[in-house]
Structures are given as structure tokens and as C-alpha cells.
C-alpha positions as a Markdown table, in Angstrom:
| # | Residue | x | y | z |
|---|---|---|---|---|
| 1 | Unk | -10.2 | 12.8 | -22.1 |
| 2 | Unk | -11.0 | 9.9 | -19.8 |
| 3 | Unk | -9.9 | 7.5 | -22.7 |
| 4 | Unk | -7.1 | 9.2 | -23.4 |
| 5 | Unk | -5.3 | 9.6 | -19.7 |
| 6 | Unk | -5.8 | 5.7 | -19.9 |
| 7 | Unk | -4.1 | 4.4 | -22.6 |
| 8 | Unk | -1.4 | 6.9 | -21.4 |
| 9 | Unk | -1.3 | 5.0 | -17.9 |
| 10 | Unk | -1.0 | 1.8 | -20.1 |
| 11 | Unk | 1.9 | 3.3 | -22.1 |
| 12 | Unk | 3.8 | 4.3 | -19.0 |
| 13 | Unk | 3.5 | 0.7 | -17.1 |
| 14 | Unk | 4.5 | -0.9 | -20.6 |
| 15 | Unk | 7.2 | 1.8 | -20.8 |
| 16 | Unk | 8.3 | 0.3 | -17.4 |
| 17 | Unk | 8.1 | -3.3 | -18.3 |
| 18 | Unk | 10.3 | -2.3 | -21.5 |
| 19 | Unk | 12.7 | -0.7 | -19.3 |
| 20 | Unk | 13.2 | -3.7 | -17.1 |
| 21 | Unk | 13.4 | -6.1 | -19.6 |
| 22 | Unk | 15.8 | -4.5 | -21.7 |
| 23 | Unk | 18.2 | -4.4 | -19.4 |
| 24 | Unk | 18.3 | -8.1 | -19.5 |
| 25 | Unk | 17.7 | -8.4 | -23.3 |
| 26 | Unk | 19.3 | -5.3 | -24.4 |
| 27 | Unk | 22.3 | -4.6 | -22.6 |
| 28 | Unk | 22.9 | -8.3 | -21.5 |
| 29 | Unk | 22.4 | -10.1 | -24.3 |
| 30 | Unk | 20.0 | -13.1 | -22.5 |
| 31 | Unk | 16.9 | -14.0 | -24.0 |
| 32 | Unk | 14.5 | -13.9 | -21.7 |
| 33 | Unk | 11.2 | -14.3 | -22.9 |
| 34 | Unk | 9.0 | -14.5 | -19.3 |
| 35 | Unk | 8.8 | -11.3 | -18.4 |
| 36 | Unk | 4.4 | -11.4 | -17.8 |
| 37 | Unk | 5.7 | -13.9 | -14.6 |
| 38 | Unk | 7.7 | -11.6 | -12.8 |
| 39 | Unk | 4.3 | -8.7 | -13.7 |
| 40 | Unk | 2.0 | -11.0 | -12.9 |
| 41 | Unk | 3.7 | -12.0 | -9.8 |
| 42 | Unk | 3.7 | -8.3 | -8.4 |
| 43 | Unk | 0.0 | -8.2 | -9.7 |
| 44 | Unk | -1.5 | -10.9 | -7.1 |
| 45 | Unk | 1.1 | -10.2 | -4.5 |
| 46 | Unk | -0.3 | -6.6 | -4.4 |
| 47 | Unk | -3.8 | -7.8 | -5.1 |
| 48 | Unk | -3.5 | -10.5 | -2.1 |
| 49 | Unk | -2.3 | -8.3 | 0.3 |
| 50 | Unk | -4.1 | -5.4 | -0.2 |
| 51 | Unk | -7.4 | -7.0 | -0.1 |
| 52 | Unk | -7.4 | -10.4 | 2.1 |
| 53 | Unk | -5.2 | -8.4 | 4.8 |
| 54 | Unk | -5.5 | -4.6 | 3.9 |
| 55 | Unk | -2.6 | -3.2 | 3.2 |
| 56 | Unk | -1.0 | -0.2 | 1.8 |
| 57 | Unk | -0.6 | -0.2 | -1.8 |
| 58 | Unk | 2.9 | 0.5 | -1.8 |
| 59 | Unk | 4.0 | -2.0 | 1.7 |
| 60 | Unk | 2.3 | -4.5 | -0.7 |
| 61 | Unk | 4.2 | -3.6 | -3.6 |
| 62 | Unk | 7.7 | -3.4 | -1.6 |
| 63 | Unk | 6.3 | -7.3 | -0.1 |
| 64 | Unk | 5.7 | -7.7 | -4.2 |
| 65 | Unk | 9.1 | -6.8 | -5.4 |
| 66 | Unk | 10.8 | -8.8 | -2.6 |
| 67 | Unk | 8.9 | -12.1 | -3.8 |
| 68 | Unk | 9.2 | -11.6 | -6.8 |
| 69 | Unk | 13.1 | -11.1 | -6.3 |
| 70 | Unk | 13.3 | -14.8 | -4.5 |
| 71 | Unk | 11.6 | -16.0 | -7.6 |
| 72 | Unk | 13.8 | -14.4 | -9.5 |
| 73 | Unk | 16.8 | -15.5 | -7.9 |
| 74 | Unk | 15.9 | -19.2 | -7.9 |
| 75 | Unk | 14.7 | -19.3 | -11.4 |
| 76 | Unk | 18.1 | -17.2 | -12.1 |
| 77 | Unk | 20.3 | -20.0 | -11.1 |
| 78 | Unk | 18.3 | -22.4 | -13.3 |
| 79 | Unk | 18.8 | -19.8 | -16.0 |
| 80 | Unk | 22.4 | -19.9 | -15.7 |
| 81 | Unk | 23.2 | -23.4 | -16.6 |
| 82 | Unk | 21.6 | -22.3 | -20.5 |
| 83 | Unk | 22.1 | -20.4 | -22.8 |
| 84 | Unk | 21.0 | -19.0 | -26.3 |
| 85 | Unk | 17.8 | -20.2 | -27.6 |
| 86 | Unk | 17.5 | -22.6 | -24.7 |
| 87 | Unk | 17.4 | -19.8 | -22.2 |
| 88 | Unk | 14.5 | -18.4 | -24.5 |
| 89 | Unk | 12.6 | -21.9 | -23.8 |
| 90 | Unk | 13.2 | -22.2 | -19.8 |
| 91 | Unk | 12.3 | -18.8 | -19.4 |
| 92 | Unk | 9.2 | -19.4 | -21.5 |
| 93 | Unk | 8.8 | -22.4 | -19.4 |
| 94 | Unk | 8.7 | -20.9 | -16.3 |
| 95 | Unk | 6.0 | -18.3 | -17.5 |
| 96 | Unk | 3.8 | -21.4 | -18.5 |
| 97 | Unk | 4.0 | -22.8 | -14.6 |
| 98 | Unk | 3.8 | -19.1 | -13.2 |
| 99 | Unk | 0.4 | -18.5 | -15.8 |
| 100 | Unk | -0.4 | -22.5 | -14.2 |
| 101 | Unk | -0.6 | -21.1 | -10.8 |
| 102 | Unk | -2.3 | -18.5 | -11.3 |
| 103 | Unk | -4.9 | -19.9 | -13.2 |
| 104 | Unk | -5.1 | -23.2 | -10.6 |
| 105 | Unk | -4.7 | -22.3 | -7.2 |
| 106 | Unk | -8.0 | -21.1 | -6.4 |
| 107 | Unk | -7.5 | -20.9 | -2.9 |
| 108 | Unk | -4.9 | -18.3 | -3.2 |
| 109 | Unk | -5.7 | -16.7 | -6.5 |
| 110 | Unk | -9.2 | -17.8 | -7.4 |
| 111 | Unk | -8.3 | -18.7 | -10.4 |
| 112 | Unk | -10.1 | -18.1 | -13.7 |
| 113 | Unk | -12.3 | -15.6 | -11.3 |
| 114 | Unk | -9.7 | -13.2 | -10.9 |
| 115 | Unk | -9.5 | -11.2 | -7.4 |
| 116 | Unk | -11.6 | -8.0 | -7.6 |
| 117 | Unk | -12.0 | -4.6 | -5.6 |
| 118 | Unk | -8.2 | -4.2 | -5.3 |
| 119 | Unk | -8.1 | -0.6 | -3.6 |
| 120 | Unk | -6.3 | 2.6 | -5.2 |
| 121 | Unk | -3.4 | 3.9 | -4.0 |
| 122 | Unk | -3.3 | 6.3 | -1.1 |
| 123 | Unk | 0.0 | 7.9 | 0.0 |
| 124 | Unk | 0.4 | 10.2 | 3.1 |
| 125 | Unk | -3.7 | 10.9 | 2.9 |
| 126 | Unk | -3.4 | 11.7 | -1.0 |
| 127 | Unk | -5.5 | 9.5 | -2.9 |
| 128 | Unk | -4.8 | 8.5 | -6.7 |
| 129 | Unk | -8.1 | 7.0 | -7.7 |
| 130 | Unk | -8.6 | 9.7 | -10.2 |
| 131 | Unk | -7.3 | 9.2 | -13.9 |
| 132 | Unk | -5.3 | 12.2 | -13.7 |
| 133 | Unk | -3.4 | 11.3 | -10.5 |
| 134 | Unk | -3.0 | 7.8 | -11.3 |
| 135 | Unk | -1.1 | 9.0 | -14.4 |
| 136 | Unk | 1.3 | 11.4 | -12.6 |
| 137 | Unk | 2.1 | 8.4 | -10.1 |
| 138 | Unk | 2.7 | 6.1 | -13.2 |
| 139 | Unk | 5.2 | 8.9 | -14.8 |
| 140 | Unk | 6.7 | 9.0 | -11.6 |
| 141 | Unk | 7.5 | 5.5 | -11.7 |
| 142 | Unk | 8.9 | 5.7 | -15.2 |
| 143 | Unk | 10.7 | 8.5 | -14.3 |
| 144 | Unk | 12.9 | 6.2 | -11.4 |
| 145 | Unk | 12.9 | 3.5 | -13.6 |
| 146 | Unk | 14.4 | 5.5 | -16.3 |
| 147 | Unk | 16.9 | 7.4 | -13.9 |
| 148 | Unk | 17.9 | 3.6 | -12.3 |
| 149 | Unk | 18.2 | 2.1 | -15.5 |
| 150 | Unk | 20.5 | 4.7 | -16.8 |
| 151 | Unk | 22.8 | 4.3 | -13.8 |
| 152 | Unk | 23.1 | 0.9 | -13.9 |
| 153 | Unk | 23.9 | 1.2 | -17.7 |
| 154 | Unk | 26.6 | 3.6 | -16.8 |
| 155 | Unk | 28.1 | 2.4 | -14.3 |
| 156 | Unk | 31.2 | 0.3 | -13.9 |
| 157 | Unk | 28.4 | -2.7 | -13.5 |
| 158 | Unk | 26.6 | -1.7 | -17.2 |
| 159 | Unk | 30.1 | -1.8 | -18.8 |
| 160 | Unk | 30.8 | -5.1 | -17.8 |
| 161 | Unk | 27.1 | -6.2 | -18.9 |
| 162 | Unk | 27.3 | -5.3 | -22.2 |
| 163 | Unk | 30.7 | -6.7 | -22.3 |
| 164 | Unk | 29.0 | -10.0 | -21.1 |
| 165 | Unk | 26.7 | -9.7 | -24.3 |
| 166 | Unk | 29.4 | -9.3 | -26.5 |
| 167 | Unk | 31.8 | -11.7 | -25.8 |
| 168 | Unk | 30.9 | -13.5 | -21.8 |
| 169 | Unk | 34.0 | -16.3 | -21.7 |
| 170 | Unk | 36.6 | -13.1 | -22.7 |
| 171 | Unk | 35.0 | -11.6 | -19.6 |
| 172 | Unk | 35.5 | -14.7 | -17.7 |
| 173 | Unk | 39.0 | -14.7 | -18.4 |
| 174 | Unk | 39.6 | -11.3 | -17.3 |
| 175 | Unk | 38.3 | -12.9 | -13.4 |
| 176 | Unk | 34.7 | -11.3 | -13.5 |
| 177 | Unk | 32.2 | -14.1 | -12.1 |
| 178 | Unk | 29.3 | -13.6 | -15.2 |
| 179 | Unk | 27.1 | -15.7 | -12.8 |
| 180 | Unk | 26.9 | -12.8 | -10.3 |
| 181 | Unk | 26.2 | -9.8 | -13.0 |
| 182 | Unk | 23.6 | -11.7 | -15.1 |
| 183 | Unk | 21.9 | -13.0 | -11.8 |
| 184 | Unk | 21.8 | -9.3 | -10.4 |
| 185 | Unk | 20.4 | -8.0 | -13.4 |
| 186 | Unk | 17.8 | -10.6 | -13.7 |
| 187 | Unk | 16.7 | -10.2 | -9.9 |
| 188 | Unk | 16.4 | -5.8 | -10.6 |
| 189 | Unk | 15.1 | -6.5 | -13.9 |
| 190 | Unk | 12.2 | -9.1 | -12.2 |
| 191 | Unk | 11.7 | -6.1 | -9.2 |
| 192 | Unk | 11.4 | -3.5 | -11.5 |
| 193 | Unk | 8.3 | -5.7 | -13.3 |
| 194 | Unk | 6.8 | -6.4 | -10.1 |
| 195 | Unk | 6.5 | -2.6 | -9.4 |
| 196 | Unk | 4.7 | -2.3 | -13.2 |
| 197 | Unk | 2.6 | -5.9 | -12.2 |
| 198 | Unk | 1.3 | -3.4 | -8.8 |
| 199 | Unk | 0.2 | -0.5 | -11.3 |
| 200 | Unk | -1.7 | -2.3 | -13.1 |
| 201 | Unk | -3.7 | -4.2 | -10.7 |
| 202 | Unk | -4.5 | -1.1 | -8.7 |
| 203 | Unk | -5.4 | 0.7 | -11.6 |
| 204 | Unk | -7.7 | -1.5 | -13.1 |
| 205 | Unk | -8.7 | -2.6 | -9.5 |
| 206 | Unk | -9.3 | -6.2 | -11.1 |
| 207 | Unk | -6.8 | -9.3 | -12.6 |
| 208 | Unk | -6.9 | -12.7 | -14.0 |
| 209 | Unk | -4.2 | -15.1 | -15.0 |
| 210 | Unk | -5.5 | -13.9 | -19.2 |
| 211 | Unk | -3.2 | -11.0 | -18.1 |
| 212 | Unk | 0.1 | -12.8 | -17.6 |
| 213 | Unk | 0.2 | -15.2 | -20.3 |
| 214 | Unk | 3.0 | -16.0 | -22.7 |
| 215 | Unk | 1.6 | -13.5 | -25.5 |
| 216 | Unk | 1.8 | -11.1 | -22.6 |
| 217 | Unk | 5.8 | -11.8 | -22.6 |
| 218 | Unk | 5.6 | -11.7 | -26.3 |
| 219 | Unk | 4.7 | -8.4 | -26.3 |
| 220 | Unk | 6.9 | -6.8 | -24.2 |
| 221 | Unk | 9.7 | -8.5 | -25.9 |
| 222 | Unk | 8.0 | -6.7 | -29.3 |
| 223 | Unk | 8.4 | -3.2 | -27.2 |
| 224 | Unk | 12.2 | -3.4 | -26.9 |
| 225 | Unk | 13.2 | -4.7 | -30.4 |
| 226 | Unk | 10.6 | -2.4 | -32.0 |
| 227 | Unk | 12.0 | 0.6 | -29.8 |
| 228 | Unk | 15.6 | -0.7 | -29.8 |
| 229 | Unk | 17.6 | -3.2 | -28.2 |
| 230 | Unk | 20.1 | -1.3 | -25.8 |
| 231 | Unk | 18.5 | 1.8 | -25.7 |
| 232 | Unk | 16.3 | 3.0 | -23.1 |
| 233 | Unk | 14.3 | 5.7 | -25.2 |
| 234 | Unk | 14.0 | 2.8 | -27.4 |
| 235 | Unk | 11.9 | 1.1 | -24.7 |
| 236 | Unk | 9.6 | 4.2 | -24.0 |
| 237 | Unk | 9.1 | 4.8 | -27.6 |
| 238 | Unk | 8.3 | 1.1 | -28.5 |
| 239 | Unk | 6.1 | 1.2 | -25.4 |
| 240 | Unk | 4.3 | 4.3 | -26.8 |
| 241 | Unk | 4.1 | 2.9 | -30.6 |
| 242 | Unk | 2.7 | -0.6 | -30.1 |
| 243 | Unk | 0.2 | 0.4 | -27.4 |
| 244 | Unk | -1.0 | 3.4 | -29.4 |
| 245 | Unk | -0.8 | 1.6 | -33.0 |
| 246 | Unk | -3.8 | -0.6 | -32.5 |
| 247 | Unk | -5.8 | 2.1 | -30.8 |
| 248 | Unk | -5.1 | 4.6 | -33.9 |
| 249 | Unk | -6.2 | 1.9 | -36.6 |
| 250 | Unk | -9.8 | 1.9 | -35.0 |
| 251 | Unk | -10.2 | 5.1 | -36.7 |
| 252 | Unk | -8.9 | 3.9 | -40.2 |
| 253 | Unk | -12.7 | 3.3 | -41.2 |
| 254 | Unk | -12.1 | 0.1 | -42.3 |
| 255 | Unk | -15.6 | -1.9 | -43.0 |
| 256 | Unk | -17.4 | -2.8 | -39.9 |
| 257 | Unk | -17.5 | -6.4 | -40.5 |
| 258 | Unk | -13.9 | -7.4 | -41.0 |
| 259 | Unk | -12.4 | -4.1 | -39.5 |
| 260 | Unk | -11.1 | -6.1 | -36.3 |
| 261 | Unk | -8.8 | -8.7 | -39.1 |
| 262 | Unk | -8.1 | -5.8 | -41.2 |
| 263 | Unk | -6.6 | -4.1 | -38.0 |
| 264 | Unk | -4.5 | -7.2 | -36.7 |
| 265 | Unk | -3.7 | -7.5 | -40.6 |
| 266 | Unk | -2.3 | -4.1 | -40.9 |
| 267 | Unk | -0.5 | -4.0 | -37.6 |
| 268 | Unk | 1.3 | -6.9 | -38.0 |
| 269 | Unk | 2.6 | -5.8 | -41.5 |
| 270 | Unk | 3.6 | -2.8 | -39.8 |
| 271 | Unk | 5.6 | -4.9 | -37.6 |
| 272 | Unk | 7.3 | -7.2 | -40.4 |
| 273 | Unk | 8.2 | -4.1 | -42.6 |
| 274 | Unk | 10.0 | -2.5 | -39.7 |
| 275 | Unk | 11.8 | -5.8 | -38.9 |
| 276 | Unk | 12.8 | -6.1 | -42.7 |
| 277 | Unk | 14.0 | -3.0 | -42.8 |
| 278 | Unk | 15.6 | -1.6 | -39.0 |
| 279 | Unk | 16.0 | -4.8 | -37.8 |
| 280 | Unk | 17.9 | -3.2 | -34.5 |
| 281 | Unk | 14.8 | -1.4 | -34.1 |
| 282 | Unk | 14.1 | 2.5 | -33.9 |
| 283 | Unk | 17.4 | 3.4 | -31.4 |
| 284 | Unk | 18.7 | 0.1 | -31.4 |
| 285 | Unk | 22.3 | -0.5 | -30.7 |
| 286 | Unk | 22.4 | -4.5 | -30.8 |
| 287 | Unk | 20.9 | -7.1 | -32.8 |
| 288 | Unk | 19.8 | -10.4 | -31.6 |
């Protein structure tokens, strides 16, 4: 039961990530592919300030998101002079100095040795170090998520999103500044990561740079293209299927001595047959 409540925390913090990032990809057609920066920046900021100054899970996870929001804003206006497959690269670019960090400022991050004991959250005296109460806080947070996520896509502020994907300079010519929508949606998109980046350092009480790496990005971006770009169940069911995919081909009984290649093997077919044949994905509404 254990085993099973977590990998159902995991799915709802990758449900969260896939939320956030398809909001960006998805609905705004800008391919970002650094997504693990923004998560791993919520990660340390939470595991900083809970444990070198002791405080509250979720005052370090507000502190988190507002960081991570600067970053997001500064690395935004860079952003915004690409385009295309070059905004892929920066964006991947920044992840690489963000991992960088991470991985080299010992002082602040120690590094390679990770920062350990990060407390559990406690709320108004209720505690959620168990698995069972960790996992209702988590649904809670994908529950917001899902509810913000489909406002903003609703909204008067979505239309003209998925108006920039479709066609930004016609947009421009109507007198909407593009600048200002795809910088907002970057900066809620980066927030909305932090708060999954806080999750999952209190819930496994213990990170390390191997967390945030660029494979990291990679996989979210796999979440929402497998679930469906511009749809939001999309991201939730991608989140569900590629966390729980590798977990279910441990029990295909393949032979003990190549089973972990035969899994990696078989997932990754998985992956190309769905791309060969639903190329938008599961719910998708756009195509890259």
C-alpha cells in the first residue's frame, strides 16, 4: 500500500509540472524545454529555508515561487528576443547553468551532497508526514492547479494565448503587446513549478542537482505531448501513463539479467508507436 500511495504522490507533482508547462507549450505555442530549473529552483529554495532558518513549509514555498518568478521574469525577457527551435536551445541553456549551480555552489547548496532532513509539512498543527496525508495535500495542489489552469485558458487572457500560437504578428497587428502575455504565462507557468519543486523535496525530505537535470525537462516535455498538447487532462493523463509505465513493466517477467534494457527497450517503443501514430498525443489539440 506504502508503494502504491507513492508513486501516486509522484504522479500528482508530475501532473502539476505537466500542467504548468503546458500552458506555455500547449496553449502558447513556445518551446520551452527548461522546465526541471524553475522545479529545482522551488526544491532548494524550500529546502534552504526550511532547514538553515526553519521555516514553514508553505512561507518557504510562497519565498520559492516568488524567486522563482524573478528568475522567471529575467530569463523571460531573454526568451523573448527568440524564437522557434532557438527558444528550445536558450531555455535548455538556462537549465544547464541552473543544474551548474546547483551542482557547484557548495556553500549554498552543497552540491553533489544534496541538503538532507528537509522537514514535512505542518499546517495549522496538522502534520502530513504520513503517505496518506502527503497524498491528499498533493491532490489538493493538483486540484488548484487544474482549477487555475482552466481559468487562465478560458479567459479573455487564454484566447489571446492560443491566438499567439497560431498566428503571434496577426495578434500584433490587432495592438496586443505578445511580449506581455508570453512573459506572464512564462512567470505563472515557472510559479506553478516551483510549488511542484516544494513537494517533492518535502516529500522525499532529501535533493541533489541529479534531480533537475535536462532529462528531467525532457521528461516533462514527454508528459504533455504524450497526454496532449492544449489539453489539460492530457497533462494529468500523460503524468499518470509515463510515471506508471515503467513501474508496470517490472512485472512483465522479463529475464533477470537484461530485464532493466528489455524495460527501457519496450518503453521507449511504446513511446515511438504512439508518436507514429497520435502524434498530437492522447487529447491533443495542437501539434508542434
Amino acid at each position: 500500500m506504502d508503494y502504491i500511495i507513492h508513486l501516486a504522490i509522484l504522479v500528482l507533482i508530475y501532473a502539476v509540472l505537466g500542467l504548468s508547462l503546458n500552458l506555455v507549450v500547449g496553449y502558447t505555442g513556445l518551446l520551452a524545454s527548461g522546465h526541471a530549473a524553475f522545479y529545482g529552483i522551488g526544491a532548494y529554495a524550500t529546502a534552504i529555508l526550511t532547514t538553515s532558518l526553519g521555516l514553514n513549509f508553505f512561507v518557504s514555498m510562497a519565498l520559492g515561487v516568488v524567486v522563482t518568478g524573478a528568475a522567471a521574469f529575467l530569463i523571460g525577457i531573454v526568451l523573448s528576443r527568440f524564437d522557434g527551435d532557438y527558444y528550445a536551445l536558450v531555455s535548455l541553456g538556462f537549465n544547464v547553468i541552473i543544474y551548474s549551480i546547483f551542482l557547484n555552489w557548495q556553500g549554498l547548496t552543497r552540491g553533489p551532497l544534496g541538503i538532507p532532513g528537509i522537514p514535512k509539512p505542518v499546517l495549522f498543527g496538522a502534520d502530513f508526514s504520513s503517505g496518506g496525508s502527503f497524498l491528499a495535500l498533493a491532490a489538493v495542489f493538483v486540484a488548484v492547479a487544474y482549477l487555475a489552469c482552466r481559468f487562465i485558458v478560458r479567459s479573455s487572457f487564454g484566447r489571446v494565448l492560443k491566438a499567439i500560437r497560431e498566428d503571434e504578428k496577426a495578434v500584433q497587428v490587432f495592438g496586443y503587446n505578445t511580449l506581455y502575455y508570453k512573459l506572464a504565462v512564462f512567470i505563472l507557468s515557472a510559479g506553478m513549478a516551483a510549488a511542484a519543486g516544494s513537494l517533492i523535496a518535502s516529500y522525499i525530505t532529501f535533493i541533489d542537482p541529479s534531480s533537475f537535470t535536462v532529462m528531467e525537462s525532457v521528461f516533462v516535455l514527454a508528459i504533455i505531448i504524450f497526454g496532449g498538447l492544449s489539453s489539460l487532462r492530457g497533462s494529468i493523463i500523460g503524468a499518470l501513463s509515463l510515471v506508471l509505465l515503467p513501474e508496470l513493466l517490472r512485472f512483465a517477467g522479463f529475464p533477470q539479467g537484461v530485464a532493466a534494457q528489455m524495460r527501457q527497450a519496450v518503453y521507449g517503443l511504446f513511446l515511438i508507436f504512439l508518436m507514429l501514430y497520435r502524434p498530437q498525443g492522447l487529447f491533443g489539440e495542437f501539434k508542434l
